[in-house]
MARRO-966149 format. One record per residue: x, y, z of N, C-alpha, C in turn. Coordinates in steps of 0.05 Angstrom, whole numbers, padded with zeros to 5 digits, always signed. Example, Ala and Ser with C-alpha at 12.3 -4.5 7.8 and 13.67 -1.06 7.14 Angstrom:
+00264-00114+00156+00246-00090+00156+00264-00066+00156 +00257-00045+00142+00273-00021+00143+00258+00001+00157 
END
This chain:
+00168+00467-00028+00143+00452-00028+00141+00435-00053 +00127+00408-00047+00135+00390-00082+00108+00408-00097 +00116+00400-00112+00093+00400-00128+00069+00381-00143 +00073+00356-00130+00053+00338-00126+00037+00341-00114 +00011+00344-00122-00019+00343-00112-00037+00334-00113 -00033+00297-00112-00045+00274-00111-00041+00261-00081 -00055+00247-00077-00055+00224-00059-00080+00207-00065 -00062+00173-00064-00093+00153-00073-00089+00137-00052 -00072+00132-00027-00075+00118-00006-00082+00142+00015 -00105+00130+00031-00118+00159+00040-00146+00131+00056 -00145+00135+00090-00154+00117+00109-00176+00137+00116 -00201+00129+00127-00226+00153+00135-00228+00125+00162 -00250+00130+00187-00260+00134+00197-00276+00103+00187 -00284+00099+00173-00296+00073+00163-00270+00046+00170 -00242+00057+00161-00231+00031+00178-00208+00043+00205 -00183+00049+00201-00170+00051+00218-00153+00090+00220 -00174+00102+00211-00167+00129+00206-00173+00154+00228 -00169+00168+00228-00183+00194+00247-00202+00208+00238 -00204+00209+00208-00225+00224+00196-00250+00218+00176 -00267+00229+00177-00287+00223+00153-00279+00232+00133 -00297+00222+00115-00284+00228+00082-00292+00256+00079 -00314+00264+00077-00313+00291+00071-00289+00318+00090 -00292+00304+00115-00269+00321+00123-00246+00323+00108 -00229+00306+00104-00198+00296+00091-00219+00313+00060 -00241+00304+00046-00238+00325+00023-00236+00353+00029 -00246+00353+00044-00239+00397+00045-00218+00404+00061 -00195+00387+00063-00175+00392+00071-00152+00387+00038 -00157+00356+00033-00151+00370+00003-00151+00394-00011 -00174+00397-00017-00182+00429-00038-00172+00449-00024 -00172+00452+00014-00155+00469+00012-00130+00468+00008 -00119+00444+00008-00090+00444-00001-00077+00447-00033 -00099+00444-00040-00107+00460-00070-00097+00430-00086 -00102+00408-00070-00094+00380-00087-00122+00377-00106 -00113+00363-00127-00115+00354-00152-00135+00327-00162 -00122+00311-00137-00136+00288-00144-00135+00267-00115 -00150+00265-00108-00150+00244-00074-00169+00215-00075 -00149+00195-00072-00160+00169-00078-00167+00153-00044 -00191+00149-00049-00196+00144-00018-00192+00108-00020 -00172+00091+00007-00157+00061+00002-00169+00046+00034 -00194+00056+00033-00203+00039+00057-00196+00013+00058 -00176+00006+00084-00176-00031+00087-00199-00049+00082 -00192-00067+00063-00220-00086+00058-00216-00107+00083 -00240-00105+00080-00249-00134+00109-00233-00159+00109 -00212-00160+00128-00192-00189+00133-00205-00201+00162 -00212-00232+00147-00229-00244+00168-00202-00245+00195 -00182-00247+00187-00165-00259+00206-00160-00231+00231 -00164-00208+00220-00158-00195+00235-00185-00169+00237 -00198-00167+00252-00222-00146+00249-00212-00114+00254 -00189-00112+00264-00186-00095+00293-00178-00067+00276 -00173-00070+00250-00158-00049+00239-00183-00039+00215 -00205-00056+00206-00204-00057+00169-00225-00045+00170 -00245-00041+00147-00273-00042+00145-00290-00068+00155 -00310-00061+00163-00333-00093+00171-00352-00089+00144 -00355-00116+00143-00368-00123+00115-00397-00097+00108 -00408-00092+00134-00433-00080+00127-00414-00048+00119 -00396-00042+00143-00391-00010+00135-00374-00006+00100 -00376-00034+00088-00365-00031+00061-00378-00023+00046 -00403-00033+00046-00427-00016+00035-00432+00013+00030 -00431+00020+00062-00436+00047+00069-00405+00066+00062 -00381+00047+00057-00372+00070+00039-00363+00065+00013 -00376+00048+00004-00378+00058-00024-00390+00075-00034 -00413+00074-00015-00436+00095-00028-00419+00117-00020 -00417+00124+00009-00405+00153+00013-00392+00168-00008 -00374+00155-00009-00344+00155-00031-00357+00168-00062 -00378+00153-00063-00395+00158-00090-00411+00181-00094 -00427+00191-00065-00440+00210-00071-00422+00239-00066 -00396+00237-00048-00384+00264-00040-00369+00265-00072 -00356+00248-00091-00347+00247-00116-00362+00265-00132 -00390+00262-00139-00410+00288-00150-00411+00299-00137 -00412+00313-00109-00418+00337-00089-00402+00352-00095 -00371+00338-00108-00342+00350-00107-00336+00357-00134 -00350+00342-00149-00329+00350-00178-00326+00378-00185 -00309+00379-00205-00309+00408-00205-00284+00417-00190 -00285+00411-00164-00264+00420-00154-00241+00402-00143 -00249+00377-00140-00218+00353-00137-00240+00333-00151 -00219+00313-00168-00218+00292-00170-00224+00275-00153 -00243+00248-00152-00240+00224-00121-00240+00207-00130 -00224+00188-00119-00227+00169-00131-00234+00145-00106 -00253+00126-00119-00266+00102-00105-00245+00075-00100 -00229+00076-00073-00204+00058-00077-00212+00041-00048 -00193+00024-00053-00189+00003-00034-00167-00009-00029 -00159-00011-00009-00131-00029+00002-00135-00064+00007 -00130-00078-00015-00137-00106-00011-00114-00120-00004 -00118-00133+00018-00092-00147+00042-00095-00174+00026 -00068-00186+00022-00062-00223+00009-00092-00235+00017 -00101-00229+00052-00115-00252+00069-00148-00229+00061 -00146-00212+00040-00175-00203+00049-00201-00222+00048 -00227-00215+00047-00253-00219+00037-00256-00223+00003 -00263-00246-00006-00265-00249-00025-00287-00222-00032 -00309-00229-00020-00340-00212-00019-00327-00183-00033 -00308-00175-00021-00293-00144-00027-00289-00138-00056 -00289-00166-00075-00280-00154-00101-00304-00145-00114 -00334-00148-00105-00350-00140-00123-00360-00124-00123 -00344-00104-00114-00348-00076-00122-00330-00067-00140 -00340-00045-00152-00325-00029-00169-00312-00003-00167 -00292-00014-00158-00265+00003-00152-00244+00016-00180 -00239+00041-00169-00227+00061-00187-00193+00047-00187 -00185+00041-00165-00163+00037-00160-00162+00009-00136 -00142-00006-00131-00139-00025-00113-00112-00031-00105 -00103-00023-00086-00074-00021-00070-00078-00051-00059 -00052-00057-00076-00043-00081-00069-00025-00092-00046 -00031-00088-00018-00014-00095+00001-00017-00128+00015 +00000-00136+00036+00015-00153+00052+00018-00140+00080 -00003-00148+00091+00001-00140+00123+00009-00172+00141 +00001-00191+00132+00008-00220+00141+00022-00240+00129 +00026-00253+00146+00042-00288+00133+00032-00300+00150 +00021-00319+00132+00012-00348+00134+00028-00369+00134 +00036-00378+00170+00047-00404+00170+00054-00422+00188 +00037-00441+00176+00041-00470+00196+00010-00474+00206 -00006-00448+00191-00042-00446+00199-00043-00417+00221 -00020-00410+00227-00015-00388+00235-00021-00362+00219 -00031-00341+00222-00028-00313+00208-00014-00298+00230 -00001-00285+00221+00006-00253+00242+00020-00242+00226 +00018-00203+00234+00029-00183+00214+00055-00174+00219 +00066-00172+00197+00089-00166+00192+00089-00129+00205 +00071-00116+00209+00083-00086+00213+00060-00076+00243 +00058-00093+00261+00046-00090+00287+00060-00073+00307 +00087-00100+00302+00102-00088+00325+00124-00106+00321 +00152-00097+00328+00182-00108+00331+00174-00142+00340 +00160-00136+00371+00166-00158+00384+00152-00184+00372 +00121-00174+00367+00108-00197+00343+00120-00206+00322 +00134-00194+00303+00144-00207+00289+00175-00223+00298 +00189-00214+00317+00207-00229+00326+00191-00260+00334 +00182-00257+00349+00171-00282+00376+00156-00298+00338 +00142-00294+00310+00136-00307+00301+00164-00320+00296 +00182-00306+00281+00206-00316+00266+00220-00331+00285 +00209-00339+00311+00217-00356+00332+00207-00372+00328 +00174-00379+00328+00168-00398+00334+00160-00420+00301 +00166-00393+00285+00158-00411+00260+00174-00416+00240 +00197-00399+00247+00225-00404+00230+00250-00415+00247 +00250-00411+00270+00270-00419+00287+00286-00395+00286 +00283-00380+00282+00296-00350+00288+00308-00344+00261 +00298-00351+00236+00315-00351+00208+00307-00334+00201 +00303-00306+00200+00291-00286+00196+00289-00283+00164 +00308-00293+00141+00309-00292+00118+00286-00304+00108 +00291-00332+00122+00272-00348+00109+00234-00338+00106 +00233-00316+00131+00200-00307+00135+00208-00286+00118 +00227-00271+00117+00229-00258+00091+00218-00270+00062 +00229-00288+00061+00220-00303+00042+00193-00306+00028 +00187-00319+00059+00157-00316+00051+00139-00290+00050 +00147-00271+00059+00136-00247+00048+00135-00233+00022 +00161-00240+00021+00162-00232-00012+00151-00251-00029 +00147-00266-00024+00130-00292-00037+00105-00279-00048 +00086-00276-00024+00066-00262-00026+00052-00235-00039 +00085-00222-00037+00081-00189-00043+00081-00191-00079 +00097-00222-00089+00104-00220-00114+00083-00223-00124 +00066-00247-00106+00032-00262-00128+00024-00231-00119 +00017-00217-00106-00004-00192-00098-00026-00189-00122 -00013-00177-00134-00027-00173-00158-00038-00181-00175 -00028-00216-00176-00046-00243-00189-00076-00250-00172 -00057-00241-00137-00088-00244-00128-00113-00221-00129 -00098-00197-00131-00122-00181-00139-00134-00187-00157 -00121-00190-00183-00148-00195-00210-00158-00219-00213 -00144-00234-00199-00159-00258-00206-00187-00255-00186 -00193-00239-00164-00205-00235-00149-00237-00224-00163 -00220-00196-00181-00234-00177-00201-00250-00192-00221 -00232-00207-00237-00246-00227-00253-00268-00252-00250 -00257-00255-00220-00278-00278-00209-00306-00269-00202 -00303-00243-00194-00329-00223-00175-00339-00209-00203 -00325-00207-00235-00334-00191-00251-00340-00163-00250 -00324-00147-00232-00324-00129-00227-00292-00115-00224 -00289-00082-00219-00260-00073-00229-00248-00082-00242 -00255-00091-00267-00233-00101-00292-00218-00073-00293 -00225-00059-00298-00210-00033-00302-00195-00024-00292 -00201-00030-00261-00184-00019-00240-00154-00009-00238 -00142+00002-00236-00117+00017-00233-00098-00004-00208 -00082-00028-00212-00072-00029-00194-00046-00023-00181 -00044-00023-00158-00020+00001-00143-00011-00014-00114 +00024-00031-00125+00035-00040-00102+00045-00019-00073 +00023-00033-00055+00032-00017-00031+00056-00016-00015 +00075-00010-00007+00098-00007+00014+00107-00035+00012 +00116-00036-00019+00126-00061-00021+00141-00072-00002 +00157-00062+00010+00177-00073+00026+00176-00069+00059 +00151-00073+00067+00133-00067+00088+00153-00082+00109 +00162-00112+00108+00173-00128+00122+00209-00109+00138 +00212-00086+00120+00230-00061+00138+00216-00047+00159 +00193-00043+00159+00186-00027+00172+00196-00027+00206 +00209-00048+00218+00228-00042+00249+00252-00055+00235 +00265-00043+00219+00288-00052+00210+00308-00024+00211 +00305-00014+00221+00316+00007+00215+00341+00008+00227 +00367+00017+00217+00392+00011+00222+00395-00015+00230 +00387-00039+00205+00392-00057+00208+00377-00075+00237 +00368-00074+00254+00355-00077+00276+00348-00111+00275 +00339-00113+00255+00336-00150+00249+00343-00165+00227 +00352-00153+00205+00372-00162+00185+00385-00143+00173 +00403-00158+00151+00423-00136+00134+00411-00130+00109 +00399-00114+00102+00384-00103+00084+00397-00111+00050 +00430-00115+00055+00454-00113+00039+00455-00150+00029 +00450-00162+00051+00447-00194+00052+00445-00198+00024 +00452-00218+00011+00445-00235-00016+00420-00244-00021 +00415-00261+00015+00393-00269+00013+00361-00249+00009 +00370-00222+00024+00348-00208+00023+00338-00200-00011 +00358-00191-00014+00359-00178-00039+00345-00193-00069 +00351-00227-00059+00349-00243-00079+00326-00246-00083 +00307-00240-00051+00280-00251-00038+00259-00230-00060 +00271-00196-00053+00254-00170-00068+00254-00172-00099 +00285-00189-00108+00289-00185-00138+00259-00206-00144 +00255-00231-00129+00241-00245-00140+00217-00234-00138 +00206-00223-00120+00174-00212-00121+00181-00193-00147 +00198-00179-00149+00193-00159-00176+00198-00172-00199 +00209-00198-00207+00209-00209-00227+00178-00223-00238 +00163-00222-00212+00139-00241-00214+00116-00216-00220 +00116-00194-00206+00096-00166-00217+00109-00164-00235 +00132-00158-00244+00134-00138-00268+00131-00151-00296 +00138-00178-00285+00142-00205-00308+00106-00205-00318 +00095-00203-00304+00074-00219-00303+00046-00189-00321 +00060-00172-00303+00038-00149-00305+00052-00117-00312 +00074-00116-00314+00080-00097-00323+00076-00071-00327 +00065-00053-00349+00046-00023-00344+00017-00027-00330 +00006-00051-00328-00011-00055-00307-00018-00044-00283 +00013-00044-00273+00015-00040-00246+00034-00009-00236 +00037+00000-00215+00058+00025-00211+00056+00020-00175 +00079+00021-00169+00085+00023-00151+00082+00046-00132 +00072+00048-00107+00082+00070-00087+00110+00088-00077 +00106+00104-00075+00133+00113-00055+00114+00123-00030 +00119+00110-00013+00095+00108+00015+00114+00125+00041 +00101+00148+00046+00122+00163+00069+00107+00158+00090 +00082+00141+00092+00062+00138+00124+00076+00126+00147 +00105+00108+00145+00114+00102+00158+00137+00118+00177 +00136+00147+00162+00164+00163+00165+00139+00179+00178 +00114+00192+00173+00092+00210+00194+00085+00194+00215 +00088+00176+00212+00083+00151+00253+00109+00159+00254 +00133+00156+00253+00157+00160+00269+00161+00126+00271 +00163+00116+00253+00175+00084+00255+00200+00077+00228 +00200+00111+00213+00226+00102+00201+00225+00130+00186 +00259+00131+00186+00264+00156+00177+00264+00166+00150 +00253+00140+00128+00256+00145+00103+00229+00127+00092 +00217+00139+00065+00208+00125+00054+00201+00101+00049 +00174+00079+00040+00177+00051+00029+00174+00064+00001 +00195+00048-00017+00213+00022-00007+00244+00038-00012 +00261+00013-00004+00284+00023+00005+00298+00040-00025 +00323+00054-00021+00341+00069-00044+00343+00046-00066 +00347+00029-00055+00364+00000-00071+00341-00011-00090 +00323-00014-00078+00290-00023-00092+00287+00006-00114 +00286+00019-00102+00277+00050-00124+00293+00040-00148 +00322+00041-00147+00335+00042-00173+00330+00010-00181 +00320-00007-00175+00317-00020-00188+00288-00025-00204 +00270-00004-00194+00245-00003-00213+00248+00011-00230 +00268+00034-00225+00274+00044-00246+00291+00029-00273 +00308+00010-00268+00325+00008-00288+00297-00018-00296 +00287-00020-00291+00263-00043-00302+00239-00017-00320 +00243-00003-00314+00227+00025-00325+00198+00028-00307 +00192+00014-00286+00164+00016-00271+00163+00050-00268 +00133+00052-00269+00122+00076-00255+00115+00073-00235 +00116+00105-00217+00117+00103-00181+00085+00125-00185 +00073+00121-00164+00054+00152-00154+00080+00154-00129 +00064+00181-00107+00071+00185-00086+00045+00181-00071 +00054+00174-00044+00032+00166-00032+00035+00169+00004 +00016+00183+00020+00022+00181+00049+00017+00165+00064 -00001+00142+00048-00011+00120+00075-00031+00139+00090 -00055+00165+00087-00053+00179+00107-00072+00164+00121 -00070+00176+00147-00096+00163+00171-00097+00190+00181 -00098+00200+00174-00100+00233+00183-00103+00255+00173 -00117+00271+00166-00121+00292+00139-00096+00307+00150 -00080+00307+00166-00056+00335+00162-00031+00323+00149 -00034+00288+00147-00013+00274+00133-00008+00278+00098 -00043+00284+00091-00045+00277+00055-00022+00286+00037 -00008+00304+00046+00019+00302+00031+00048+00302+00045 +00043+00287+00062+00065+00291+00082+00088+00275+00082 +00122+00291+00073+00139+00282+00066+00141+00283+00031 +00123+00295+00009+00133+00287-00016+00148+00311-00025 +00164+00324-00015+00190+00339-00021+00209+00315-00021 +00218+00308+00000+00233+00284-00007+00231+00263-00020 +00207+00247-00018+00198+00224-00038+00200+00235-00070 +00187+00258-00079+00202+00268-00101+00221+00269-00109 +00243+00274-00085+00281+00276-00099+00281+00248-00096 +00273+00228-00080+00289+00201-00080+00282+00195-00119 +00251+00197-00121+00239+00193-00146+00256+00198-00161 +00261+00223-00174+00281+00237-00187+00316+00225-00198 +00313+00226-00162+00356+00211-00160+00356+00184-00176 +00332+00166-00172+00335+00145-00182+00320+00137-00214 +00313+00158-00218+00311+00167-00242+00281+00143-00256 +00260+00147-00237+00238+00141-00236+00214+00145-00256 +00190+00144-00268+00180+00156-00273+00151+00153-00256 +00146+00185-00246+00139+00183-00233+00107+00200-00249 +00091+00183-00245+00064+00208-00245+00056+00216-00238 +00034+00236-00240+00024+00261-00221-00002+00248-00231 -00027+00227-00238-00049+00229-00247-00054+00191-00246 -00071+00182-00231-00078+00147-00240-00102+00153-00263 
END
């Protein structure tokens, strides 16, 4: 069993989850975890179908806020949010504990569509908007994934609110997620490789102990890949840059909240990470 007993990506019932928040907390405590950061999707105009709606953002902040005193004492909570490239500006003025920096879309040609729907969506885009150049929408993903974190604070700063905030790159390398045994590119490519080095030259360059990365196993509890985000190759290279990792389930499910970090721990470890137990 690891011995990590955190999770700060953690979905309720307010956007695309199975559970309410207080449920997923007393599943925590009994799992005798430590600290649970709740990462409700902020409101993306482009896509409604998954996120919070502007009014239920309200209603969980407050939630979030009052089960936090109902609870102390016995877990840690923390007040988080998952802010997508395309979110709601409206979303930064709140004051968030933490803000997961993810990329669920690319923008192009006036087009949006997500990179982690489904195989066939993102094929039929890299058809119609790259001519089947799959690198090149790579490209532009990592484009995006690199500003992430310019656009969160600049967001924070504009709204004057979460200056403080804790921020935390999500499943950086999300654009794998139906890649698995290679399925639509070579992970090994020059070109790929050159695409990830540059988003990490632009976070780490830019923002450094600012920021800490995920090791995200939510994609390995759906059964859409047999290993962790992000890939072996990415790990050792945040490591030899010295980044810090949390562990994290992506959960949408209170039986997920730590599901998979025996392994995400040894990858941590192998690649000689530092990893924290505390945001």
């Amino acid at each position: 069993m690891s011995g990590y007993k955190a999770n700060y990506h953690t979905h309720t019932t307010y956007c695309d989850g199975e559970n309410s928040p207080e449920e997923i907390i007393s599943e925590a405590v009994r799992l005798g975890m430590t600290e649970l950061g709740f990462s409700g999707h902020s409101y993306t105009p482009a896509d409604e179908s998954y996120c919070m709606s502007r009014e239920g953002m309200r209603e969980y902040f407050d939630e979030i806020g009052t089960l936090r005193e109902r609870y102390a004492g016995k877990i840690r909570i923390l007040r988080g949010i998952e802010m997508d490239y395309f979110s709601d500006p409206e979303d930064y003025r709140y004051d968030w504990d933490h803000i997961i920096c993810s990329c669920h879309y690319i923008k192009k040609d006036g087009d949006i569509f997500p990179v982690d729907e489904s195989q066939d969506i993102l094929t039929d885009a890299c058809i119609r908007h790259y001519g089947g150049d799959i690198y090149s929408l790579i490209a532009d993903y990592y484009t995006e994934a690199g500003n992430s974190a310019d656009v969160v604070r600049a967001g924070c700063i504009t709204a004057e609110s979460s200056a403080d905030a804790k921020l935390v790159i999500g499943h950086f390398d999300l654009i794998t997620k139906f890649n698995e045994g290679g399925k639509l590119f070579d992970e090994s490519d020059p070109r790929y490789e050159a695409a990830w080095k540059s988003a990490l030259d632009r976070l780490c360059g830019t923002h450094g102990d600012d920021i800490v990365f995920e090791i995200n196993t939510g994609a390995v509890s759906r059964g859409c890949r047999t290993a962790p985000y992000p890939s072996v190759s990415i790990l050792k290279e945040l490591a030899r840059r010295g980044c810090r990792v949390i562990l994290s389930s992506d959960s949408h499910d209170k039986s997920t909240l730590l599901y998979g970090f025996v392994e995400a721990e040894r990858l941590a470890e192998e690649a000689g990470l530092r990893l924290l137990r505390t945001l």
